[in-house]
C-alpha positions, 0 to 999 in steps of 0.5 A: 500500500503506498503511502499517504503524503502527509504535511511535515511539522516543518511546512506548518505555517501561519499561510497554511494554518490560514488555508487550512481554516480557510477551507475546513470553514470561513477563514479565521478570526486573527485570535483562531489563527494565532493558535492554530499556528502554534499547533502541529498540523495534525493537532489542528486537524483534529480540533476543527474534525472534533466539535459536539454532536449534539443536536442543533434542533434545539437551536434552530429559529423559534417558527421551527418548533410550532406546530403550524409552521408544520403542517403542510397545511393552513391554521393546522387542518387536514387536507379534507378540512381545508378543501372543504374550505369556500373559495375566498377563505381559501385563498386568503389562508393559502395566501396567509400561509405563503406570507408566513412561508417567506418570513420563516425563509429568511429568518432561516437564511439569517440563521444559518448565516449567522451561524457560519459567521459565529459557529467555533466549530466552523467546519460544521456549518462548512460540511453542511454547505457543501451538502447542501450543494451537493444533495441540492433541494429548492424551496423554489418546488418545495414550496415550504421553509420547514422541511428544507430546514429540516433537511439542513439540521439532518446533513449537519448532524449526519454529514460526517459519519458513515456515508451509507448512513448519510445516502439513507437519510437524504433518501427518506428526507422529505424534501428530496422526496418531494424534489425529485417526485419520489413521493409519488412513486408508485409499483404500477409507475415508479418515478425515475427521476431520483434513482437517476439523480442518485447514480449520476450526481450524489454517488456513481458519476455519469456512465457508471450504471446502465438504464436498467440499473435505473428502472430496477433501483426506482422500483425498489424506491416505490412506496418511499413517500411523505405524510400527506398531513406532516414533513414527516417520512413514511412507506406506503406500503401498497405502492411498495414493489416486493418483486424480482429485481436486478441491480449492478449483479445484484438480484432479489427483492431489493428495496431502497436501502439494498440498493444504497448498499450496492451503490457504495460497494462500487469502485467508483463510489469511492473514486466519485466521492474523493473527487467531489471531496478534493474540488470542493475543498481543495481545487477545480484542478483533480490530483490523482495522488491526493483523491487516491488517498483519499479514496483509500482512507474511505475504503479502509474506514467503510466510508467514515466521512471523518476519517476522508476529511481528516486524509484530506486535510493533512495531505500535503498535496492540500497545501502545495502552492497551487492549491493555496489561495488559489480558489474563487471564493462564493459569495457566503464564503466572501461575505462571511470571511470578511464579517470573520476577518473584521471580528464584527460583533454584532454580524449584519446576518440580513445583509449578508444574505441579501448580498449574497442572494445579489451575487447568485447564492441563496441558501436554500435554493440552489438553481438546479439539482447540480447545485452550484457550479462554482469556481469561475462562474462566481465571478462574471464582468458584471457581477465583479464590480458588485462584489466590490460594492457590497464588500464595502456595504458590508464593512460599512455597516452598524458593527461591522467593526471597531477601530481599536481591534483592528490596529490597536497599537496606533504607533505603528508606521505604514510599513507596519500597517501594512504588513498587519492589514496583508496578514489580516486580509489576506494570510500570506506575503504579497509580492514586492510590487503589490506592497509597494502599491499598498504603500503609495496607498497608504501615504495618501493619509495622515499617520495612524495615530490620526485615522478616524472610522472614515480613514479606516472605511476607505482604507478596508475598501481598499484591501477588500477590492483587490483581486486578492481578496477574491481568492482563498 
């Protein structure tokens, strides 16, 4: 077996500390990254994989738990009752509902939002977004906030331990369910868009199943539905198909949870997986020796997810100098470094949503099933100059920051400025030109001693609307 590229105590830098807080969450925070300098990049790893596992139900928006934000339907009825309902009182409750539905959205996209910018276990919130992106549901057919937040809660808490467990949760989650039209499955005509969906995009990877493959698996699917009155899972078991079937060599009276089984048995499950693993993460650019190791720590692990991101994390491919800073930042991923950079105390969760939603990222509403495309389709010659305004929106807003714990040292020079300003911004040393452009900047204003908050926005606008800032 050959042997795993790991990062030598000797290349653990505050670069690669930075990096590594980067990608496994949000960028850090300038206290978070002096001590994860100090540590050993294996001790690093481990603090960021290593959060509780206690459920975050609990902390969920308080809409969440009210029995009327449940049900499917108005003021808590059934179907019956509410179809029995005049026409105008109908509609005026469904319009009800629907205002009620936008409201909880966005309290929920705030949620999350806030959630990313304050988690200490950043690395949560990352693991769930990339879910997310991966398994991508929309509130656009879903038509409610409550099972796509309940979705949310479930890729959290089961978004790092056994992938077969993982698969088998997104198959029952209501809101899959009703994406991909697998709640109307039937033995007399089962649906195919989520057995399809489920080899091609969430396991296998394109040309690695047959036709058959797929009408065999989206039988054995049949019957997997949602409560008609609740977001809740249940099997009907009159539309079950108990028959015969073959899938992938396999023959019997599979059902879904067989068929999960089967898929993960594959090769290329493992080669599928550590691939999406490693773009996400790492880069757009595939390296052969890191996604093979990877796919070796799932295979010796039975697929711990833990056990892949930590192989992943400590390569040393994962730090190489084409991988760092190297990556196109999201919109969430650039709003909520800079609220995290600034150290803001009171993050503007609203107007980080909204900024994102500008720049093409809504929580809760991938534009497809493939998710995000990401990578270069983030920034467009039209969308970069926004980038930009809202950036400076961001830092101009109420709290976004406080003079005195960006620079609390007022006797610096402007070289000393910065250098503090490039290690805060952007984690790494900038070439002699890109410091002597900052320079020449900062020798338009007064000595620090003499900045006010105007000084210090123009001055932030500044380092944020570099294309450095751009990238992670």
């Amino acid at each position: 077996m050959a042997k795993t590229l790991t990062l030598s105590r000797r290349k653990w830098t505050r670069q690669t500390a930075a990096h590594l807080a980067a990608r496994a969450g949000f960028g850090p925070t300038p206290s978070q990254l002096d001590h994860l300098e100090k540590l050993k990049p294996e001790e690093a790893v481990d603090q960021l994989l290593t959060y509780p596992a206690e459920s975050t139900r609990n902390q969920a928006p308080e809409w969440f738990h009210k029995e009327a934000a449940v049900n499917r339907w108005p003021k808590g009825m059934d179907r019956k009752a509410f179809y029995a309902l005049p026409g105008a009182e109908k509609k005026a409750l469904q319009k009800e509902q629907r205002n009620q539905h936008r409201m909880n959205l966005e309290t929920s996209r705030v949620w999350w939002m806030e959630r990313m910018v304050n988690n200490p276990h950043p690395l949560e919130e990352k693991l769930t977004l990339f879910w997310h992106g991966h398994f991508a549901t929309s509130v656009q057919k879903i038509k409610a906030p409550y099972p796509m937040l309940l979705q949310n809660l479930m890729l959290r808490e089961r978004g790092r331990g056994a992938w077969a467990d993982l698969i088998l949760a997104v198959s029952k989650d209501p809101a899959m369910l009703v994406y991909l039209d697998n709640a109307k499955s039937s033995k007399r005509k089962p649906n195919e868009n989520y057995a399809r969906e489920l080899m091609e995009l969430f396991t296998l990877g394109e040309g690695n199943y047959t036709e058959e493959d797929i009408r065999n698996a989206a039988r054995a699917f049949a019957g997997w539905s949602v409560n008609s009155q609740y977001w809740k899972y249940e099997e009907r078991q009159r539309q079950v198909d108990v028959g015969l079937k073959v899938f992938m060599g396999d023959e019997g009276r599979l059902n879904g949870q067989d068929i999960i089984s089967t898929i993960t048995r594959q090769p290329e499950a493992s080669d599928f997986l550590a691939e999406r693993l490693w773009r996400f993460f790492a880069s757009e650019t595939p390296n052969k020796h890191a996604i093979a190791d990877i796919r070796r720590s799932l295979k010796d692990s039975n697929y711990d997810l833990t056990t892949a991101l930590r192989s992943l994390f400590t390569h040393e491919d994962f730090y190489h100098p084409s991988v760092i800073r190297k990556q196109i930042k999201s919109p969430i991923q650039l709003a909520v470094h800079l609220v995290r950079t600034l150290n803001a105390t009171t993050p503007p969760g609203k107007l980080m949503v909204n900024a994102c939603q500008q720049l093409g990222q809504k929580l809760f509403e991938p534009p497809s099933v493939k998710g995000w495309d990401g990578g270069a389709a983030w920034i467009t010659a039209s969308n970069l100059s926004l980038r930009y305004q809202l950036a400076g929106r961001l830092i101009t807003s109420k709290g976004s920051f406080y003079p005195d714990t960006l620079l609390p040292d007022r006797s610096l020079t402007r070289t000393q400025v910065r250098e503090v300003l490039f290690d805060r911004f952007y984690h790494s040393p900038l070439r002699e030109k890109e410091q002597a452009a900052m320079d020449a900047y900062l020798a338009k204003y007064p000595p620090l001693a003499e900045w006010n908050r105007g000084v210090f926005i123009h001055v932030l606008k500044h380092l944020v609307q570099q294309p450095q800032f751009q990238l992670t």
